[in-house]
C-alpha positions in Angstrom: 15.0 38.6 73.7 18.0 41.0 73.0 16.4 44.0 70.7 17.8 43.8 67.6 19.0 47.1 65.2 17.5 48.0 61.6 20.6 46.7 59.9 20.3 43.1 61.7 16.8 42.9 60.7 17.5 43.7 57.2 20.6 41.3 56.8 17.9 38.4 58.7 15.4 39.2 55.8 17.4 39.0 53.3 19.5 35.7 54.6 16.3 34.3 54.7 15.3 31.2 52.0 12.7 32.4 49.2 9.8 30.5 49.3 9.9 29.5 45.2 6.3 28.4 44.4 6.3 24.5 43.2 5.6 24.6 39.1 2.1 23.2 38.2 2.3 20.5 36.1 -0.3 19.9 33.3 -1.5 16.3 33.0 -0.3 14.4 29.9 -3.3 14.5 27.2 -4.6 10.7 27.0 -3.4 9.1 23.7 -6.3 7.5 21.5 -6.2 4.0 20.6 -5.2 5.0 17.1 -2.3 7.5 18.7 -1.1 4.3 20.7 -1.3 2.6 17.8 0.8 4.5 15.7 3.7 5.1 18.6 3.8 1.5 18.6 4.2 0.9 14.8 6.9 3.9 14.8 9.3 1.1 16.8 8.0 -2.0 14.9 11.1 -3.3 12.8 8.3 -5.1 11.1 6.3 -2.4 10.3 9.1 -0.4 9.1 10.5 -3.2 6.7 7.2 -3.9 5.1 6.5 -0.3 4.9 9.7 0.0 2.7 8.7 -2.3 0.3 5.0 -1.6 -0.2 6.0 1.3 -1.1 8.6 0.4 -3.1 6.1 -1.8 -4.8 3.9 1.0 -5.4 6.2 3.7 -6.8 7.2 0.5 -9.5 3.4 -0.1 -10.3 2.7 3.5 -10.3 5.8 4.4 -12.5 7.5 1.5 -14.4 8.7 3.7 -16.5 11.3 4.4 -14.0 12.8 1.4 -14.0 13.0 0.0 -17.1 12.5 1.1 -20.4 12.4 -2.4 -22.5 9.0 -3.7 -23.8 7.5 -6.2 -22.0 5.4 -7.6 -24.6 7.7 -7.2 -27.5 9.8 -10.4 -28.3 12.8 -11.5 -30.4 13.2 -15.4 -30.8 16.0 -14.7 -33.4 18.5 -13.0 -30.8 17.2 -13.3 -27.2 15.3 -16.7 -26.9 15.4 -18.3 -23.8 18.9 -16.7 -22.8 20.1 -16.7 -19.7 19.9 -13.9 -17.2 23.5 -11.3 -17.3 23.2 -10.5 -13.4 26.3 -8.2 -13.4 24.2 -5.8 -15.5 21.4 -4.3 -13.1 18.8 -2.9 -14.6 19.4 -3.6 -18.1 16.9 -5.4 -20.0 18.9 -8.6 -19.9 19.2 -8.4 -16.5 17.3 -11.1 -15.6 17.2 -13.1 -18.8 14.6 -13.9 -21.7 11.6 -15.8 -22.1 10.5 -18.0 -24.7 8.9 -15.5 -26.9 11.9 -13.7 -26.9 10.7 -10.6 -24.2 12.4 -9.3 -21.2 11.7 -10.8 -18.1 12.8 -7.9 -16.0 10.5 -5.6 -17.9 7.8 -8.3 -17.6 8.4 -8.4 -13.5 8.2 -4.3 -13.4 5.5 -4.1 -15.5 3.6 -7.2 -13.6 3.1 -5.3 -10.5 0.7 -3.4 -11.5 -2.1 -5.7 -12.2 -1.3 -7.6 -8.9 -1.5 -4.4 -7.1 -4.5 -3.2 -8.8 -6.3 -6.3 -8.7 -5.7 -6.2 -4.6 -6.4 -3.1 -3.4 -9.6 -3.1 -5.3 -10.6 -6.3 -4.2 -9.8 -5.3 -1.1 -11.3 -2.0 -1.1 -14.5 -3.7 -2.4 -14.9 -6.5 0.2 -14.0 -3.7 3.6 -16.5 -1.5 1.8 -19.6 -4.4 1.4 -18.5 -6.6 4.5 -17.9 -3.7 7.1 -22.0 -2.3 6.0 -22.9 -5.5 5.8 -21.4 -6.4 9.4 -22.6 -3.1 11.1 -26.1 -3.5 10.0 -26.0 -6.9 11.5 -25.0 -6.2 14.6 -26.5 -3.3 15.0 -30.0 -4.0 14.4 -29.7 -8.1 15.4 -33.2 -9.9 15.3 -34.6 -10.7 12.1 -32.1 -8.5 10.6 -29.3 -10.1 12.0 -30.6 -13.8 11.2 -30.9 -13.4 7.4 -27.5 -11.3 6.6 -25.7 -14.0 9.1 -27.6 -17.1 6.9 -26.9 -15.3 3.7 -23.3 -15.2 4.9 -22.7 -18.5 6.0 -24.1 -19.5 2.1 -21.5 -17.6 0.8 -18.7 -18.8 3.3 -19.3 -22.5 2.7 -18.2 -22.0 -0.8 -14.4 -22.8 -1.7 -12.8 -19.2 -2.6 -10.8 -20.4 -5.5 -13.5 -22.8 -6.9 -16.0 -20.5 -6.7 -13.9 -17.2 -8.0 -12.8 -20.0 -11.0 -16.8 -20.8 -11.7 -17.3 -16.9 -11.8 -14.4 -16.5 -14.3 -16.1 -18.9 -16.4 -18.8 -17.1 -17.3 -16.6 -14.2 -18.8 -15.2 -14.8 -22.3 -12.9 -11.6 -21.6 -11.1 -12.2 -18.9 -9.3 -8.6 -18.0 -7.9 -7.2 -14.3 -11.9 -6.4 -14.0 -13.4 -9.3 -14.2 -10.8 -10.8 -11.7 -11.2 -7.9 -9.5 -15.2 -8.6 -9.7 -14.7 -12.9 -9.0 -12.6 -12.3 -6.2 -14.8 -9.4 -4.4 -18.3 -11.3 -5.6 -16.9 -14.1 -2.5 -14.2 -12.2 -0.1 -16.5 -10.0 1.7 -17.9 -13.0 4.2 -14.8 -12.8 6.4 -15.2 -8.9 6.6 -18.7 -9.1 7.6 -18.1 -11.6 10.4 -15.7 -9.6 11.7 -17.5 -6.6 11.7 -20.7 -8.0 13.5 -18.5 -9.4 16.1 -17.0 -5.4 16.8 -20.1 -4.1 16.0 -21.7 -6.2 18.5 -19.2 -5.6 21.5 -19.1 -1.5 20.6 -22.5 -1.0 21.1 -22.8 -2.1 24.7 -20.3 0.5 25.7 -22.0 3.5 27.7 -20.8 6.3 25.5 -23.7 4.5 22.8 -26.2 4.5 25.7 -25.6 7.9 26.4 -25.6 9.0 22.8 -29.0 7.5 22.4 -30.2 9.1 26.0 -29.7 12.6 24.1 -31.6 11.5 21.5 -28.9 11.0 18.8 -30.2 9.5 15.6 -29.3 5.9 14.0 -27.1 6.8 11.2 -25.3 9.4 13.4 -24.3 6.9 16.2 -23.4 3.8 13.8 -21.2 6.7 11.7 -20.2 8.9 14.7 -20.0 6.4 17.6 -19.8 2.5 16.4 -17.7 2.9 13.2 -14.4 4.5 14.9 -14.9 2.3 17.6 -15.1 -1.1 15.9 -12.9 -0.7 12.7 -9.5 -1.8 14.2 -10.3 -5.2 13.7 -11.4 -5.0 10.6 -8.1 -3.1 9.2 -6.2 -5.8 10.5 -8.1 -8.8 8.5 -8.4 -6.5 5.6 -4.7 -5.9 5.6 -3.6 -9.4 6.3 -6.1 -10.3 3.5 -4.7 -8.0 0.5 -1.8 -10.2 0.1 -4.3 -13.3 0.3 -5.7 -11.5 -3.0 -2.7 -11.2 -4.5 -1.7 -15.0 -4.5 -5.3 -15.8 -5.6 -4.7 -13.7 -8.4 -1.4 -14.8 -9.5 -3.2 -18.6 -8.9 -6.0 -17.7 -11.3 -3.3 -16.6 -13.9 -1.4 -19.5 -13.4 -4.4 -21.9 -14.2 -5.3 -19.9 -17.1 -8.5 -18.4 -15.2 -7.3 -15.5 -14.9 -5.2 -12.7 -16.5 -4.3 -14.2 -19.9 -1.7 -13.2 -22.8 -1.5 -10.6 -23.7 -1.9 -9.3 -20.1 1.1 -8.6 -17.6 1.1 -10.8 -14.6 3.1 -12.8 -12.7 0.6 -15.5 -12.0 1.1 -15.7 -16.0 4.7 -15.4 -16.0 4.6 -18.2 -14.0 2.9 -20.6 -15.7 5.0 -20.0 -19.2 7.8 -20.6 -16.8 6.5 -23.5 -15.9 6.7 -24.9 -19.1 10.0 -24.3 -19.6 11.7 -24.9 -16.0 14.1 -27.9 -17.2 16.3 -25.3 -19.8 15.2 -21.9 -18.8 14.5 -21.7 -14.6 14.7 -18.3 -14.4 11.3 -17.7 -16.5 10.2 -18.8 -13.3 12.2 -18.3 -10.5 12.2 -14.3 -10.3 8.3 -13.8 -10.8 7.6 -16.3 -8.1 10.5 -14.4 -6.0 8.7 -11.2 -6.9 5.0 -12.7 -5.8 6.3 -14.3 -2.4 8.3 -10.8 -1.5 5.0 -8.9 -1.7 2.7 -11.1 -0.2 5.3 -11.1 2.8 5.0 -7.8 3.0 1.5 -7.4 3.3 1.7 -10.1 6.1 4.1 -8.8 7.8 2.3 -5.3 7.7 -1.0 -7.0 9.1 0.7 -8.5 12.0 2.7 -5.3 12.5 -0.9 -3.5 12.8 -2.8 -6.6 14.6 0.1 -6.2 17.1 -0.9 -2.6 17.7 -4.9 -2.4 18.0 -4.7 -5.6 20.2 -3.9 -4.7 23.7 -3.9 -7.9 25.1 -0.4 -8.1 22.9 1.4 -5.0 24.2 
């Protein structure tokens, strides 16, 4: 081989291709089932349209103020009985029209959603809280424990929700959003617990329980730590789905004069004064059952949008 001079050795190193050291990359962090959950609810139209309106719903119950500033329980049969809605002015008291005692029937619809909301989200608050301790402690423990919350349950199941919520009522002379909250709750928590015991059940045959109680973690700390997280997806779902349920059962109550009464707000009781008057003034009844059927979709809709995302056998 030909010897080769100090400048053709320098040009040959520097010609030469740099070796440029491949980049490392870092494995993606695994997303949660609640982080999967929530990128698929981000892209759910559904999701995204009922999310509008709850919360739409909630600023009006929070602050009706906002939206109206008529009465809702003071009436004038002398100049506004039974008239007919004036759509073309929006958000004026005669909006929507007058009702046989003479009151605003827009102000009576904003003002309305707050006992349905308040009556729901208790109830439902109430029934997630007593079914899902209910549940775990059923599954949990099983045997003995098991067999009389699961009888206990089925007693309460086998009664007719409305028909038993109706006989609670009954033994109240006062009849206010408590007292509904209380007959509604006293028989909606079976479905809950059922639910729980079935999660609670499956959860704890995972090996991440075995090996907590291989370290020698303690009862309360693996049903709060390890079984809860694990097995409230399910339960989210039916108690989401179920808070518009509570809604129309309220609104029902009210309409059979079980419920809210004069001279409470509701639409279950604008409803049934509508009733009375549907052949010469439909509106009475037309917007609040509107109203009632809009939110009750939208708590549906929400529930499926959420079912749709903890289940993965529907991704």
């Amino acid at each position: 081989m030909p010897d080769m001079t100090k400048t053709e050795i320098a040009t040959a190193g520097e010609s030469s291709t740099p070796v440029v050291p491949l980049e490392v990359q870092k494995p993606e962090k695994a997303r949660s089932l609640w982080g999967d959950a929530w990128a698929d609810l981000r892209r759910n139209p559904y999701f995204l349209v009922s999310s509008v309106l709850i919360f739409f719903l909630l600023l009006i119950a929070t602050f009706p103020g906002l939206f109206t500033s008529a009465d809702p329980t003071k009436g004038d049969l002398v100049n506004h009985f039974l008239q007919k809605p004036k759509l073309g002015s929006v958000g004026s008291p005669e909006w929507l029209g007058w009702d046989g005692q003479g009151r605003s029937v827009y102000a009576r619809l904003i003002y309305g959603t707050r006992a349905s909301l308040i009556v729901a989200v208790c109830v439902t608050l109430i029934v997630t809280l007593v079914g899902g301790l209910t549940g775990m402690i059923s599954g949990y423990f099983g045997g003995l424990t098991d067999a009389i919350i699961s009888r206990i349950t089925d007693v309460f199941f086998g009664i007719p929700f409305l028909l038993g919520s109706m006989v609670v009522l009954q033994a109240f002379t006062d009849r206010t959003v408590w007292t509904v909250v209380f007959a509604l709750a006293f028989l909606g928590w079976t479905q809950i617990t059922r639910v729980m015991r079935g999660a609670v059940i499956t959860v704890k045959q995972a090996d991440y329980v075995h090996a907590a109680k291989a370290l020698g973690a303690g009862t309360p700390r693996i049903m709060l730590r390890h079984i809860l997280p694990n097995a409230m997806a399910p339960v989210i779902v039916v108690a989401t789905i179920a808070l518009g349920g509570y809604i129309a059962a309220e609104a029902t109550l009210s309409y059979l004069g079980l419920g809210l009464a004069s001279p409470a707000i509701s639409w279950g009781v604008d409803i049934s004064a509508g009733s009375d008057q549907i052949r010469v003034a439909q509106h009475i009844l037309i917007y609040p059952s509107i109203m009632l059927s809009l939110t009750v979709l939208a708590f549906i809709m929400l529930g499926e949008a959420v079912r749709n995302a903890l289940d993965p056998k529907l991704r």
